[in-house]
C-alpha positions in Angstrom: 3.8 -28.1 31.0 2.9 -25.1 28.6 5.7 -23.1 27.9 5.1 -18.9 29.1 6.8 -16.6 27.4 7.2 -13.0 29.6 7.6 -9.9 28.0 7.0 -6.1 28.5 5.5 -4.4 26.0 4.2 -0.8 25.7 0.5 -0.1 25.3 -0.5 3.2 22.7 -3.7 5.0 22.9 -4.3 7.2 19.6 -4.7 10.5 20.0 -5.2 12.7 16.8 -2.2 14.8 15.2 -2.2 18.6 15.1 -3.1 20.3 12.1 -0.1 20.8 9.9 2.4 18.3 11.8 2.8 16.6 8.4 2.1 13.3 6.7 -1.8 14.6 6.1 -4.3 12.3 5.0 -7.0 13.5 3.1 -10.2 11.9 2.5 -11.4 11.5 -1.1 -14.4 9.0 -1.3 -16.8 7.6 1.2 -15.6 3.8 0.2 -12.5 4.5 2.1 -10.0 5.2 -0.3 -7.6 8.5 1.1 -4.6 9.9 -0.9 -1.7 10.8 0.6 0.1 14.0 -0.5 3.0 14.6 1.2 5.4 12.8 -1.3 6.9 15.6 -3.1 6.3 15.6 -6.7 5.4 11.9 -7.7 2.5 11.4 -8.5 -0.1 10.3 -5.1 -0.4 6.9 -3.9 -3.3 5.3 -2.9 -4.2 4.5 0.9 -7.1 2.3 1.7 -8.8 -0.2 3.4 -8.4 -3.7 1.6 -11.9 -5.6 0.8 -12.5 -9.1 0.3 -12.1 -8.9 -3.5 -8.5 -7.9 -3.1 -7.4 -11.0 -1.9 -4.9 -11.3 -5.2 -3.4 -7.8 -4.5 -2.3 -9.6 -1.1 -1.4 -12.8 -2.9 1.0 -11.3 -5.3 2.7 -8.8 -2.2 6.2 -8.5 -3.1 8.8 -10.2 -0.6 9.9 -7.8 2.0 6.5 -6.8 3.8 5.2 -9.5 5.7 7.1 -11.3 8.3 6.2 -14.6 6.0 4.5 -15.5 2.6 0.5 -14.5 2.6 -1.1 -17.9 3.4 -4.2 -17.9 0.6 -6.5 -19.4 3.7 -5.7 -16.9 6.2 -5.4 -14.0 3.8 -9.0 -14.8 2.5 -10.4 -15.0 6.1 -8.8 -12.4 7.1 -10.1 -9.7 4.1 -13.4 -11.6 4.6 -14.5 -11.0 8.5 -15.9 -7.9 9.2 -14.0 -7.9 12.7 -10.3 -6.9 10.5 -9.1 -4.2 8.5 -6.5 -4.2 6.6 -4.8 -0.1 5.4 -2.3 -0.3 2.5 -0.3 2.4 0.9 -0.8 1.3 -3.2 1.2 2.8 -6.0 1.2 0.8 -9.5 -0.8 -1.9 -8.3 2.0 -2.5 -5.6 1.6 -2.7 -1.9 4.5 -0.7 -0.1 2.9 -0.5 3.4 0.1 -1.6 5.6 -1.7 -1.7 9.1 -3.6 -4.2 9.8 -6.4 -4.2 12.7 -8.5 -6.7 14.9 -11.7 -5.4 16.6 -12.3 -7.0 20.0 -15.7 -7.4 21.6 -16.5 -8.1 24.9 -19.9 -8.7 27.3 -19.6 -5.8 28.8 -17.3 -3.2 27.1 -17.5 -1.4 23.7 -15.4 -2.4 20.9 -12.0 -1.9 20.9 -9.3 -2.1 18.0 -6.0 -3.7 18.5 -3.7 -3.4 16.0 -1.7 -6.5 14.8 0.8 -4.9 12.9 2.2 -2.1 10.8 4.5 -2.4 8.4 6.5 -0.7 5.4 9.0 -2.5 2.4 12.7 -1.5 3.0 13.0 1.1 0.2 10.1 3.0 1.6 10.3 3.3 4.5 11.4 6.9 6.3 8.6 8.5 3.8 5.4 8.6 6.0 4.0 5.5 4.7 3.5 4.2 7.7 2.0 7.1 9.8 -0.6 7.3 6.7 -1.6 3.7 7.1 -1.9 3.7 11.0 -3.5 6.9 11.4 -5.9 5.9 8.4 -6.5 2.7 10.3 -7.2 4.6 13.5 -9.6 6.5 11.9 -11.2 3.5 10.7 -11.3 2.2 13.9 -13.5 5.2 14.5 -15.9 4.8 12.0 -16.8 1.4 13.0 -17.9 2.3 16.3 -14.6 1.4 18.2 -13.7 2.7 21.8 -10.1 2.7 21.8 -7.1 1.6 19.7 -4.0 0.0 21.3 -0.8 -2.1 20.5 1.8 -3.5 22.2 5.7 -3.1 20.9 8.7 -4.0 22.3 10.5 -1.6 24.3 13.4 -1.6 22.2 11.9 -1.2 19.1 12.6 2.4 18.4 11.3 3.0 15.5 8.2 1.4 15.9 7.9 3.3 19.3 8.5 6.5 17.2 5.8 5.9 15.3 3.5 5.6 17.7 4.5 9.0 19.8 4.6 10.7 16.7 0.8 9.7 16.1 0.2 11.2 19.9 -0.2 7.9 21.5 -0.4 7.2 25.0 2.3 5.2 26.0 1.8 2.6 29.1 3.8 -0.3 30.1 2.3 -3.4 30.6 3.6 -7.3 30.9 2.6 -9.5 28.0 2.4 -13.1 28.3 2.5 -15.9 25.8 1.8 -19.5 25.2 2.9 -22.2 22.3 5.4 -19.7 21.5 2.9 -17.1 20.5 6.3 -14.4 21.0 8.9 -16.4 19.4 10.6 -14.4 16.3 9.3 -16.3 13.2 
């Protein structure tokens, strides 16, 4: 017997922030590089989409950002498929934060983007890093010709779930189900 996992999760639909609510991202070239200006004096750090030739940026992440060490198999797929992105905030050649995106196509329905997960080192996080990434990823999502944008979070995940509302999402309850242990905490 295959093992089921059940679990409610909340579903977010982006909807753009208002002018002036903070944490702007401003576009600066057409290769999707933003900067984000927000951060007081220091100087800007960089926001943008991660290509295939920065595989060794991902390599050499510092501990504390994924949920486990960048796999050089994976990490090279996933840079190299045009179906993910991959948003990170940069500053000295160190990645602080990310959101990282799947685009799912179907028969009969436009592309969609799900987004796989967002995430922001300890020591910055509360600084808008990752509002920058996700709405930058968002807007990606846009640019390639994508539908919708969703995620799932659990419920009592607040400050994940604060992020989202804070980028206007659409928040809907749903059941998620899993197999192999595709929930378990790793």
């Amino acid at each position: 017997m295959i093992p089921v996992s059940v679990v409610t999760f909340t579903r977010i639909q982006y909807r753009p922030p208002q002018p002036g609510a903070g944490g702007e991202v401003t576009m600066i070239s057409r290769s999707a590089s933003f900067m984000v200006t927000s951060f007081g004096n220091e100087a800007p750090m960089e926001i943008r989409i991660l290509r295939p030739d920065d595989l060794d940026l991902v390599l050499n992440v510092r501990p504390g950002l994924f949920d486990n060490p960048v796999d050089l198999a994976q990490a090279r797929a996933f840079l190299g498929s045009d179906l993910h992105r991959m948003v990170v905030a940069i500053k000295g050649g160190d990645i602080l934060g990310f959101a990282s995106g799947t685009v799912l196509l179907h028969p009969d329905k436009a592309p969609s983007m799900f987004i796989n997960e967002v995430g922001t080192r300890e020591e910055f996080q509360r600084q808008g890093i990752a509002t920058a990434v996700t709405a930058a990823l968002i807007d990606a999502a846009r640019a390639m010709g994508c539908d919708g944008v969703w995620l799932g979070t659990e419920p009592d995940n607040d400050p994940a779930l604060g992020l989202y509302r804070k980028l206007k999402g659409t928040e809907q309850t749903i059941a998620g189900f899993a197999w192999d242990g595709a929930f378990d905490p790793d």
